[in-house]
C-alpha positions in Angstrom: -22.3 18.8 1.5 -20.8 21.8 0.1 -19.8 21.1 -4.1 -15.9 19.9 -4.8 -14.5 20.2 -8.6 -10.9 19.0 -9.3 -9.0 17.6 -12.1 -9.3 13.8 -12.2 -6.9 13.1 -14.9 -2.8 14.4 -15.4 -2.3 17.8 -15.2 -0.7 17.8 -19.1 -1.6 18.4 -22.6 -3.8 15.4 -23.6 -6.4 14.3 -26.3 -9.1 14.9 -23.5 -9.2 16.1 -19.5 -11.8 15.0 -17.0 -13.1 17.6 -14.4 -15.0 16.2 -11.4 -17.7 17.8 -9.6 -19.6 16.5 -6.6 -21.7 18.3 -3.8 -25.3 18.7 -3.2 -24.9 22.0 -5.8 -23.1 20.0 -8.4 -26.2 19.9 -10.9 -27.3 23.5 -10.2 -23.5 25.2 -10.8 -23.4 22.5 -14.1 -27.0 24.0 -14.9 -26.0 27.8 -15.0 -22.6 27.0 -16.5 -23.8 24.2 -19.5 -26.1 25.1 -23.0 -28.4 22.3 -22.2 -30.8 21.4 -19.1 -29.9 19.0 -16.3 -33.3 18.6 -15.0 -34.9 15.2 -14.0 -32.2 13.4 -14.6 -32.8 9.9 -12.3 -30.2 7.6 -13.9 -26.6 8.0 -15.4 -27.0 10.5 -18.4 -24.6 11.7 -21.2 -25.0 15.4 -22.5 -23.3 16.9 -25.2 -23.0 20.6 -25.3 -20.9 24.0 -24.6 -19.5 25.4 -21.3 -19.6 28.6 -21.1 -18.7 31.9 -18.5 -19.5 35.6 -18.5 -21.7 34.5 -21.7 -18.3 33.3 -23.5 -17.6 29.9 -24.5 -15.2 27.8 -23.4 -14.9 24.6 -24.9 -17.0 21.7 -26.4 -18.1 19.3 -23.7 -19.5 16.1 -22.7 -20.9 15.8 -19.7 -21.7 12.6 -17.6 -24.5 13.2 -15.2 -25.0 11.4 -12.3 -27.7 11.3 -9.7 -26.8 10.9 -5.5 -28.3 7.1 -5.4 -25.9 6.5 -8.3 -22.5 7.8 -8.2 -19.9 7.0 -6.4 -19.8 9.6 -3.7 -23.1 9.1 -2.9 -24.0 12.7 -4.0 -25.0 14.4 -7.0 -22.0 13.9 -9.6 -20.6 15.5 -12.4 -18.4 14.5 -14.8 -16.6 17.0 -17.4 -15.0 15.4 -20.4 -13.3 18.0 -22.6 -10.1 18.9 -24.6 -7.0 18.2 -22.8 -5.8 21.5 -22.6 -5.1 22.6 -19.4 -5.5 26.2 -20.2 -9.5 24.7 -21.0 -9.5 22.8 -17.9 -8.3 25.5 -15.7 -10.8 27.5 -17.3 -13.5 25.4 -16.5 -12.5 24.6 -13.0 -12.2 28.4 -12.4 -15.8 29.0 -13.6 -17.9 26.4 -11.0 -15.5 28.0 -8.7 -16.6 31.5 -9.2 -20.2 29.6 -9.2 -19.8 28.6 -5.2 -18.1 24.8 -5.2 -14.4 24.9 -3.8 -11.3 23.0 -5.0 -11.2 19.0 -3.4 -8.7 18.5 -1.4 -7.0 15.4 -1.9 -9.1 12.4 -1.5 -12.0 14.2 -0.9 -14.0 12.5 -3.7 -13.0 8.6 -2.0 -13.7 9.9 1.5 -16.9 11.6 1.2 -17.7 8.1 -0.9 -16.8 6.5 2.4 -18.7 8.5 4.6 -21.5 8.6 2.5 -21.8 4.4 3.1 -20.2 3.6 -0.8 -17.7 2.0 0.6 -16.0 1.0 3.5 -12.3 1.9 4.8 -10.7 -0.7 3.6 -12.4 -0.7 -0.1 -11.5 3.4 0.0 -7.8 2.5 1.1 -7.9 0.1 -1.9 -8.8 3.1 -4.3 -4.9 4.8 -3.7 -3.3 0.8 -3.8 -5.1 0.6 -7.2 -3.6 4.1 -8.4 -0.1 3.6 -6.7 -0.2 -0.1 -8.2 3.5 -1.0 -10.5 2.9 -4.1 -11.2 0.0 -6.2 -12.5 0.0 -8.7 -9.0 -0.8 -5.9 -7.1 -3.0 -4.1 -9.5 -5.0 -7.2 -9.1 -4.7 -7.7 -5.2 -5.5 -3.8 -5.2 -8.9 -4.6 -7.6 -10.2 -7.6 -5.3 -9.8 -5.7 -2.5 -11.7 -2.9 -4.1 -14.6 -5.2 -5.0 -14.8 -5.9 -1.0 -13.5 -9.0 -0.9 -10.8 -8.2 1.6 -13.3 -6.4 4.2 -15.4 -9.8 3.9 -12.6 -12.0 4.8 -12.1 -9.8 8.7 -16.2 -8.9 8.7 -16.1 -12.4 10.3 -13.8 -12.0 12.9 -15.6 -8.7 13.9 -18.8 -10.6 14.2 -17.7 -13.5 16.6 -15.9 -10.8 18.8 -19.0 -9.2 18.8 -20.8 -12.4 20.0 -18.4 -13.1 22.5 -18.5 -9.7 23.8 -22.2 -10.1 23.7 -22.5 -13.0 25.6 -20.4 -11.7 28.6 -22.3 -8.8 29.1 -24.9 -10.0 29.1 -23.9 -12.8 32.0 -22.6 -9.4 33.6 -25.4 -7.4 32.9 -28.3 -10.2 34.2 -26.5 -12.7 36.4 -30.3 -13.4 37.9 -31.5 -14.9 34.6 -30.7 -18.8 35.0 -32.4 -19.2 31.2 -29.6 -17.2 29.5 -26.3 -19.1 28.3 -23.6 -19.4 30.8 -20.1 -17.7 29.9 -17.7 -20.1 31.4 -14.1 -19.1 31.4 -13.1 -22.2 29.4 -15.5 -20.9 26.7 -13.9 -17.5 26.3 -10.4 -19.0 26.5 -11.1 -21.5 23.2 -13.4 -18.8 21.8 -10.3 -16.1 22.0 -7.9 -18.8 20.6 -9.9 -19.9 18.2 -10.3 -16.1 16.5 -6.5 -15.4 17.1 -5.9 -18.4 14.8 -7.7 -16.4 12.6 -6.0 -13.4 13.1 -2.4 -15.1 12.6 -3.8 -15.8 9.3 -4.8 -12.8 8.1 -1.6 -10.8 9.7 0.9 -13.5 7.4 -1.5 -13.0 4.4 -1.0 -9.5 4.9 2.3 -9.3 5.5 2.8 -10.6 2.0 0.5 -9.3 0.3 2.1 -5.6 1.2 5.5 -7.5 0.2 3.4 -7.9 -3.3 1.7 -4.3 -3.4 4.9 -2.4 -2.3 8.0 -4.8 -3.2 11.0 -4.6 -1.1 14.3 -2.5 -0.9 17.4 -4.5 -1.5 21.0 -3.1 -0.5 24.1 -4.5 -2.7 27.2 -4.2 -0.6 30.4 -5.4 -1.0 34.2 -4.4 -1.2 34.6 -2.2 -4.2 35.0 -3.8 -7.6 33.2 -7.2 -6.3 30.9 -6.2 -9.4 28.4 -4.3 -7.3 27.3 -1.6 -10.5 27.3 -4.4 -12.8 25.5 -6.9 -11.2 22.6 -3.6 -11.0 22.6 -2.9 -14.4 22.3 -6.8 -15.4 19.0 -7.0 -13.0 17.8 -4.0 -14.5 18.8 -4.9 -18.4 20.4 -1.2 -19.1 23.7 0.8 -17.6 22.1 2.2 -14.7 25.6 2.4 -12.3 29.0 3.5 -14.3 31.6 0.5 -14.4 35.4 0.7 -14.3 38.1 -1.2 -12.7 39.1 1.8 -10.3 38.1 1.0 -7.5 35.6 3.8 -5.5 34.3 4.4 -9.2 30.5 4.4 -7.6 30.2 7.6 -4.9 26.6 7.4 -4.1 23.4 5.2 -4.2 22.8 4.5 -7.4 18.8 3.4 -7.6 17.1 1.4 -10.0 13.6 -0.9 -10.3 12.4 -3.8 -11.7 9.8 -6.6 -10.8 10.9 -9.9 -10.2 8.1 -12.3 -10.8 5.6 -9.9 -10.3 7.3 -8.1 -7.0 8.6 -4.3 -7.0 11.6 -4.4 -6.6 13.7 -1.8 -5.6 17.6 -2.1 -5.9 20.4 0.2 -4.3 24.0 -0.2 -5.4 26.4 1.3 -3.3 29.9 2.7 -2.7 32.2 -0.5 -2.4 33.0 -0.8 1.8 36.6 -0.1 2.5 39.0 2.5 4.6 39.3 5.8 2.3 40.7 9.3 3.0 38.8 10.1 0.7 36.3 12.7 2.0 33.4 12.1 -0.9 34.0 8.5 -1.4 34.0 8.1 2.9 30.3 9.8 2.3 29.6 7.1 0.1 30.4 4.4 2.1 28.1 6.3 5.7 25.3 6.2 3.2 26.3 2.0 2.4 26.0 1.5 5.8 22.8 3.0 6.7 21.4 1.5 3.4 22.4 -2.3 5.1 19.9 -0.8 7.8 17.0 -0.1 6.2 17.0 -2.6 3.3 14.3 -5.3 3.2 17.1 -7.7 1.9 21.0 -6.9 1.9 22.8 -8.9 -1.2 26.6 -9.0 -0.1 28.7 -9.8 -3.2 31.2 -11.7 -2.7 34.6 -12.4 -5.7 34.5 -16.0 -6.8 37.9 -16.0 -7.8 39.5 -15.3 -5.1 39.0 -16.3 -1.2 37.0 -14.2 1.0 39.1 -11.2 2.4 38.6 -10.2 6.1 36.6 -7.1 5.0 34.4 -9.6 3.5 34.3 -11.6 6.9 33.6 -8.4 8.9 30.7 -7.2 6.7 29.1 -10.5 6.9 29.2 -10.3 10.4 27.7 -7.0 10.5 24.9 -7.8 8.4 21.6 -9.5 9.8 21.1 -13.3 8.6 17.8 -13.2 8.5 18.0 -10.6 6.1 20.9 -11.1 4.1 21.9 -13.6 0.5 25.5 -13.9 0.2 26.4 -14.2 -3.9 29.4 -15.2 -5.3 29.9 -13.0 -8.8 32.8 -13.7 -11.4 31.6 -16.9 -11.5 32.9 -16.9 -15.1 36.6 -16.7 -13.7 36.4 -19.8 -11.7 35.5 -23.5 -11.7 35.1 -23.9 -8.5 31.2 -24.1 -7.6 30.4 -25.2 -3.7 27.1 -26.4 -3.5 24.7 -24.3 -1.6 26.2 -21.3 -2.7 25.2 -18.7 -5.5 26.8 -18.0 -8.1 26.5 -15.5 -11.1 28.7 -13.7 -13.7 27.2 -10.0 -13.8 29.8 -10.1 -16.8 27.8 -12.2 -18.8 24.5 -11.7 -17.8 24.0 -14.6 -15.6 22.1 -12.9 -13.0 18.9 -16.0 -12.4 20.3 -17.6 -9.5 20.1 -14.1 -7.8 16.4 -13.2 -9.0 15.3 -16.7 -7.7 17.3 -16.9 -4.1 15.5 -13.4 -3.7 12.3 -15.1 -4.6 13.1 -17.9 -2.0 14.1 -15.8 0.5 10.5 -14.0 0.8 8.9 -17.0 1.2 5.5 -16.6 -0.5 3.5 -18.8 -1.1 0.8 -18.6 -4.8 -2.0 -17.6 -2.3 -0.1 -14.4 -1.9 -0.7 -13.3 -5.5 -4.1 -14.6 -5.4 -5.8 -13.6 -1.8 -6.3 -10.1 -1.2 -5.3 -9.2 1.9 -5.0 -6.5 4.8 -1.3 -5.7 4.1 -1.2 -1.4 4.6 0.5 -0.3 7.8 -3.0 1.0 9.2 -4.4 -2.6 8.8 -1.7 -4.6 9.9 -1.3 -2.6 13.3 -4.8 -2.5 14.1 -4.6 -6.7 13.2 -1.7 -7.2 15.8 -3.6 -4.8 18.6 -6.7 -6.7 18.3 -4.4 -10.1 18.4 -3.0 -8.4 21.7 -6.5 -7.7 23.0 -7.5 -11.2 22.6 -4.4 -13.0 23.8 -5.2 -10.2 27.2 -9.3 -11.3 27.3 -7.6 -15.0 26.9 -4.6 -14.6 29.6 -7.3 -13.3 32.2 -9.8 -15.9 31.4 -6.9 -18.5 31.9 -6.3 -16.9 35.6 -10.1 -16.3 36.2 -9.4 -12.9 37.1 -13.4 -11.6 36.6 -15.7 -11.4 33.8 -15.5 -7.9 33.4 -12.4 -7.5 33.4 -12.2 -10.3 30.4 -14.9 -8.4 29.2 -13.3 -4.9 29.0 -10.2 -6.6 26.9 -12.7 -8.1 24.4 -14.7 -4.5 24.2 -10.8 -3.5 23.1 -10.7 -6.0 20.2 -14.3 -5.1 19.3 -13.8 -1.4 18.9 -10.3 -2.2 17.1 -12.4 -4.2 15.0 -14.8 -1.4 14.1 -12.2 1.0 13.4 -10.6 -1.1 11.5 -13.3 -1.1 8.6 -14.1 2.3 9.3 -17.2 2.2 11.5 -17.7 5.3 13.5 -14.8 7.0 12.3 -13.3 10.0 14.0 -12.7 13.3 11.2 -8.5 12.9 12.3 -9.1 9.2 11.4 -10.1 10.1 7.7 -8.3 13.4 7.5 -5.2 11.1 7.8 -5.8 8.5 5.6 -7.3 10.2 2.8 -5.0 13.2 2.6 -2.7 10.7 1.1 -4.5 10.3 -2.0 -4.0 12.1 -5.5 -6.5 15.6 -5.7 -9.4 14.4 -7.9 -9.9 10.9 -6.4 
């Protein structure tokens, strides 16, 4: 393959800056470009030297060679460790470009380590959850997965598809053959609801174990001065949101983040809900509303001292249960405490009983933080279309329709299955996925 070089560390000024080079030319450009030989090198090798171009020296180097068998691309591999200057590192980059490689384009180290057999699809796809990881639960999901452990728990799956599939072509294929096994249709049917047991498992681990990676959006709404800004700023421990007691004091979304027990959380206070002829502040409240929509979880606040208003009644009713934790804030200004309810004073700091009824209401269980998991949007669809394929293969078994026909549903799920961990991939398929990572990975 033609020879990539790109900055693998920040583009700032730095004790050090590493420059990666792969591509069947990588040693030869290093060669004409580096004061000391690069020949026979068969394992991992550190050389200290000088860069240098048009006979001038550019910087003091170290540079980490590695041969194809070894690296991580699967190619010939260099690594270029020097002062973290990026008038150096431009330098340097511009040099093996004027000495034939081309600039990577993002991802293009990961994917050509995919195609090259290093790893598959879903250890690649772990390489940007590693990077993109903010907190230490999903740095660690992101590492197992990485390590393969993920692609081992679906490689399974795959397989008894596979047999499956096997068998019933080959009842199709040689129905003359009485010493092969018989494919009855009661045997595909447990067969196909036996591996979409398996699949229901692996789409809820998923399911949180993106909640883990990625964390969720939460939207606080309420009338305005319910305490909205100041319950914000007491999740995030500083004065994110300005607070006053005029009411329409917040205009906008006002972001913030924070993990909560290890999960990214992403909070959005918003302009207090109420009739205004005010044209900025009725702004505010649009972009309220279409926050309720696309939150993970919607916190209505509600005023403990006082009886909910029929604003507050209309919200609520506008706002999907399944997705919504009603809290009760000023709790410092009354006595009154219902049970079941939740109550904090933003006031004071008293914000726990939130942090743990938003813990509650995502329902995860310890495995989630512990059992890596297919959990990316890529992985998760292609879970539920082979769980589709199968419940198909297991609806046509149930009406004996014809083998083939339960055959061509299975042959569905089988080459979901494959494209899943990246078998046979089409260039569109890895254009896509790997255009998402950072240049230089």
């Amino acid at each position: 393959m033609e020879t990539i070089v790109a900055l693998a560390t920040a583009p700032l000024k730095s004790a050090l800056a590493l420059i990666r080079v792969s591509g069947d030319d990588a040693f030869a450009i290093s060669s004409q470009l580096f004061s000391k030989s690069l020949q026979n090198i068969d394992k991992p090798t550190l050389k200290h030297g000088t860069i240098s171009s048009d006979g001038k020296v550019i910087d003091d180097v170290v540079l980490l060679c590695y041969p194809a068998e070894k690296s991580m691309t699967g190619e010939p591999v260099i690594e270029v460790s020097c002062h973290g200057s990026m008038l150096i590192a431009n330098q340097i980059i511009n040099a093996y470009l004027a000495k034939g490689a081309r600039y990577a384009k993002p991802g293009e180290f990961t994917m050509r380590a995919f195609l090259n057999g290093k790893m598959d699809l879903i250890e690649a796809e772990a390489v940007n959850d590693l990077i993109n990881a903010s907190t230490e639960a999903a740095k660690d999901l992101s590492l197992k997965s990485l390590s393969g452990q993920a692609s081992s728990m679906f490689v399974p799956v795959k397989d008894r598809i596979a047999s499956l599939l096997a068998l019933l072509e080959t009842n199709i294929d040689f129905p003359e053959y009485e010493d092969i096994e018989q494919a009855s249709f009661a045997e595909v049917m447990g067969e196909c609801a036996t591996i979409m047991d398996e699949l229901s498992s692996l789409i809820k681990q998923g399911e949180e174990g993106r909640i883990v990676k990625e964390g969720v959006k939460i939207a606080i709404l309420g009338e305005p001065n319910v305490g909205k800004s100041s319950i914000l700023n007491a999740l995030l421990g500083e004065d994110k949101a300005i607070v006053t007691a005029i009411p329409g004091t917040t205009r906008d979304i006002v972001e913030g983040e924070l993990s909560i027990k290890g999960i990214p959380v992403k909070l959005l206070d918003t302009a207090g809900i109420r009739e205004s002829s005010d044209l900025v502040e009725r702004i505010g409240i649009d972009k309220s509303l279409q926050a309720k929509e696309t939150a993970d979880i919607i916190v209505v606040v509600l005023d403990a001292s006082s009886a909910p208003s029929a604003k507050d009644q209309e919200l609520l009713k506008s706002c999907d249960p399944t997705k919504t934790i009603v809290v009760y804030n000023k709790s410092d200004l009354s006595n009154v405490k219902e049970d079941g309810k939740i109550y904090i004073s933003a006031k004071e700091k008293e914000v726990e009983p939130l942090k743990n009824a938003i813990l509650d209401h995502l329902h995860l269980s310890e495995a989630s933080f512990l059992t890596p998991s297919l959990s990316n949007d890529r992985q998760l669809g292609l879970l539920r279309k082979i769980y589709a394929s199968l419940g198909q293969a297991k609806s046509d078994a149930e009406k004996e329709v014809g083998i083939d026909l339960v055959s061509s549903s299975l042959l569905e799920a089988y080459n979901l299955s494959r494209e899943l961990l990246g078998l046979d991939p089409t260039l569109d398929l890895t254009d896509e996925i790997f255009s998402r990572f950072c240049v230089g990975k």
